[in-house]
C-alpha positions in Angstrom: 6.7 -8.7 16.0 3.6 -9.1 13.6 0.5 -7.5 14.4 -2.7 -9.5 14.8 -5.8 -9.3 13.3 -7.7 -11.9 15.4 -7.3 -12.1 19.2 -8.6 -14.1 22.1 -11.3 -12.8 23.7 -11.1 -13.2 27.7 -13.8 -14.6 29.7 -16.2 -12.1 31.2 -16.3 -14.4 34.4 -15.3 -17.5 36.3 -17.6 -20.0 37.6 -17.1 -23.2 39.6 -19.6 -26.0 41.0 -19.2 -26.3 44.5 -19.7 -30.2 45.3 -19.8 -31.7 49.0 -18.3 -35.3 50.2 -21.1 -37.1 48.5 -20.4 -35.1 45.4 -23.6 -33.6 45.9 -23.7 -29.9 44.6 -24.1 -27.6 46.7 -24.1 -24.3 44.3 -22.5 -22.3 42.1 -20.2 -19.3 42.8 -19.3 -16.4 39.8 -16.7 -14.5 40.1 -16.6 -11.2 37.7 -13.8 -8.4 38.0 -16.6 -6.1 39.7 -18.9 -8.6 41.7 -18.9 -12.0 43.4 -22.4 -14.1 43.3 -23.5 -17.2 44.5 -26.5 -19.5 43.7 -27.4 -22.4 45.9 -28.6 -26.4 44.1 -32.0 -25.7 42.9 -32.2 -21.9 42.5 -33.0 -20.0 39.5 -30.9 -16.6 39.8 -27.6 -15.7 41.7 -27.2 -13.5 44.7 -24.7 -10.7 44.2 -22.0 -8.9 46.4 -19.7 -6.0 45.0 -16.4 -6.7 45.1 -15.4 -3.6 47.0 -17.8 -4.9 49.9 -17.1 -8.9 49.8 -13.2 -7.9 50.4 -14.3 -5.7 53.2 -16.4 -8.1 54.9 -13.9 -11.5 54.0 -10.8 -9.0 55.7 -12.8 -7.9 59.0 -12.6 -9.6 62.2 -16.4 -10.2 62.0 -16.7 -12.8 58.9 -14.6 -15.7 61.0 -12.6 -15.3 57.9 -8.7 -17.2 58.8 -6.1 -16.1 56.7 -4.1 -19.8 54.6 -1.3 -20.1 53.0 -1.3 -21.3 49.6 
């Protein structure tokens, strides 16, 4: 196998538009290997949740959370 000089370079994060029925966005939501954040239509800067603590909260009874197949 050769070896490469040049390589891809992976995203740092993932980010999606969240649109509604009326294809209305409703925010943005970041996803990076250490954090997830969230930004509503019309705002400037994203709220932020470790990771650790958004898998804690999305697993406990608490968040209403249902578990889906895929």
């Amino acid at each position: 196998m050769p070896v490469y000089k040049n390589h891809f370079r992976s995203p740092e994060f993932i980010e999606q538009t969240i649109m509604d029925e009326n294809r209305e966005v409703v925010g943005t939501i970041r996803i990076k290997p250490s954090s997830v954040l969230w930004k509503p239509k019309g705002a400037y800067s994203f709220s932020a949740v470790k990771l650790g603590e958004f898998t804690s909260w999305i697993t406990s009874p608490a968040s209403g959370a249902k578990v889906v197949k895929q």
